[in-house]
N, C-alpha and C positions, 0 to 999 in steps of 0.2 A: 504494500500500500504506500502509494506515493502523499505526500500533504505535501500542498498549496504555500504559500508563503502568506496567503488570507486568511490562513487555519491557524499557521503559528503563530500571525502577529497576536491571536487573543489569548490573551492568558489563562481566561475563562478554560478557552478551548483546548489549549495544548496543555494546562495542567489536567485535565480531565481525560484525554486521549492516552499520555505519557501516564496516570496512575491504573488509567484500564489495563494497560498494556503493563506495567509492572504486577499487576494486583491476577493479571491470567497471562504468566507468561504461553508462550504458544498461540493464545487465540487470533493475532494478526502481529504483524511485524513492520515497522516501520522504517521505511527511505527517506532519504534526501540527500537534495544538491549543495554543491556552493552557491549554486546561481538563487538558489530558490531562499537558503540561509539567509545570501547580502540582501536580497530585495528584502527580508521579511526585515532585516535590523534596518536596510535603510529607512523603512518606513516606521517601523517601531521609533526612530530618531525623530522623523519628521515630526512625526503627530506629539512627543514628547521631547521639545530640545533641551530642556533641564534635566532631564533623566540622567542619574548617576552614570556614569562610564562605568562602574563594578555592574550594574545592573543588566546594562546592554552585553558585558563578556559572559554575565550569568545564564543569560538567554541564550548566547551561542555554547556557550560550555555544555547546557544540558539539553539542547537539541543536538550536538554531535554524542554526548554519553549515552542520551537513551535512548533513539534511534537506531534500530538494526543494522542499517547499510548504509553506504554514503554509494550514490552513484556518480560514474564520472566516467567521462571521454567519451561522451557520446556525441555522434555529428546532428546541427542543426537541424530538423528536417520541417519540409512543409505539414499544413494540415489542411486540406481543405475544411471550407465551412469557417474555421475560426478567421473572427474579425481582428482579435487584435495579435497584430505581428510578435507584440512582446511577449508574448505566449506562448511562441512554438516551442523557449527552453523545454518548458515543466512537459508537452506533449513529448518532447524527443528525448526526455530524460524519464517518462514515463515507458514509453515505448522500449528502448535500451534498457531498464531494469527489469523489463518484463513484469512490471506489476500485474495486479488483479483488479487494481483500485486504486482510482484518484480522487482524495478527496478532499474538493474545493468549491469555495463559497461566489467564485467568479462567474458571472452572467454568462459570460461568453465560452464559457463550456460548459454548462450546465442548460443554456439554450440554443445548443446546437443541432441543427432539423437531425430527424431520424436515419436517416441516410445516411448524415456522415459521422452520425454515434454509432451505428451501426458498421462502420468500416475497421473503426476503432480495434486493438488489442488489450484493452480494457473498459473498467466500467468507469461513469465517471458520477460520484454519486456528495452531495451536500454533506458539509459538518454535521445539520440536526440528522438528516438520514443515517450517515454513517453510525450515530452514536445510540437511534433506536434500533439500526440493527445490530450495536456491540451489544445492549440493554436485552434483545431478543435472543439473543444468542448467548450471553454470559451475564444473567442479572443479575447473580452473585459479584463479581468482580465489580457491576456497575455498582450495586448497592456498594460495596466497599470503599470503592473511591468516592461516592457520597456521604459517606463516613466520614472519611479524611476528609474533604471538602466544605462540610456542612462545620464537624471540630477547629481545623485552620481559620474560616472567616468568623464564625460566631467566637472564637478566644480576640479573635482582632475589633470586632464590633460584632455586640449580641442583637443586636437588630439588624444584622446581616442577612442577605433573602437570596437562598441559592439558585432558587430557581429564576428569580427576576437576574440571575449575572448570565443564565444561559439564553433568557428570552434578547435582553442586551447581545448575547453574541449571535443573535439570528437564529437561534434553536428553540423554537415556542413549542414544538412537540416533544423533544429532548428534555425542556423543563416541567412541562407535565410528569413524565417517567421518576423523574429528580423527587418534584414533591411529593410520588407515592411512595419513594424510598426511603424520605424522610419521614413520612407519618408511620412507617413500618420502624424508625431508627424508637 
């Protein structure tokens, strides 16, 4: 499974993916680029220019330690269908790792006509989707990282709402999942 660099800029989301994924090792495995890394910090910079320098090498530190594979040296290739040029990295680095699964929160591959998803060598599937099918497939491990999730922000602020930081990351079905997991904690 390849992520997006739209996936990891949220913290919401890449802590949540990274504890499924520690919490069931085997259930999926995760890639990435350099290419997909710089975009995600370049942009993590943008949107926060104060943001500690320890913070931004923290991000990179623990997306290269917990991520299964780093793919590289794969050549550019086209796609048809996709609009934006600046995209073919993550398709040609999807394609070259031979993923199973891209998963990203980007329009422009997420609404690309059927035809040429259908040519594709993988699926190309949303943060909230990918994470109700981690929830349908291992909701012991989901439940677990809601654990941890729900503990971490309520010790930070007890009026913390976990489910409104997933609807915030674009996952309103994802957050539904969360808060039955916490009325079961």
């Amino acid at each position: 499974m390849l992520l997006d660099a739209n996936v990891l800029m949220s913290r919401t989301l890449r802590d949540a993916i990274f504890l499924i994924q520690i919490e069931s090792p085997g259930m999926f495995a995760t890639c990435w680029t350099e290419d997909i890394l710089a975009e995600t910090l370049y942009h993590l910079r943008r949107r926060n220019p104060r943001l500690d320098g320890r913070v931004v090498a923290a991000v990179r530190d623990k997306v290269s330690q917990v991520m299964s594979e780093r793919i590289e040296g794969y050549p550019i290739l086209e796609m048809p269908g996709l609009a934006d040029r600046d995209d073919r990295h993550v398709h040609s680095a999807a394609v070259a790792g031979q993923v199973g699964i891209l998963v990203t929160d980007d329009r422009g591959f997420l609404d690309l006509d059927p035809a040429s998803m259908g040519a594709l060598s993988y699926d190309i599937v949303s943060a909230d989707g990918f994470l109700v099918l981690a929830d349908d497939s291992g909701p012991d491990a989901v439940r677990r990282m809601v654990r941890r999730q729900w503990e971490y922000w309520r010790g930070r602020d007890p009026a913390s709402d976990l489910p409104a930081r997933f609807v915030a990351a674009g996952c309103p079905a994802f957050a539904e999942r969360v808060a039955g997991h916490i009325r079961e904690l």
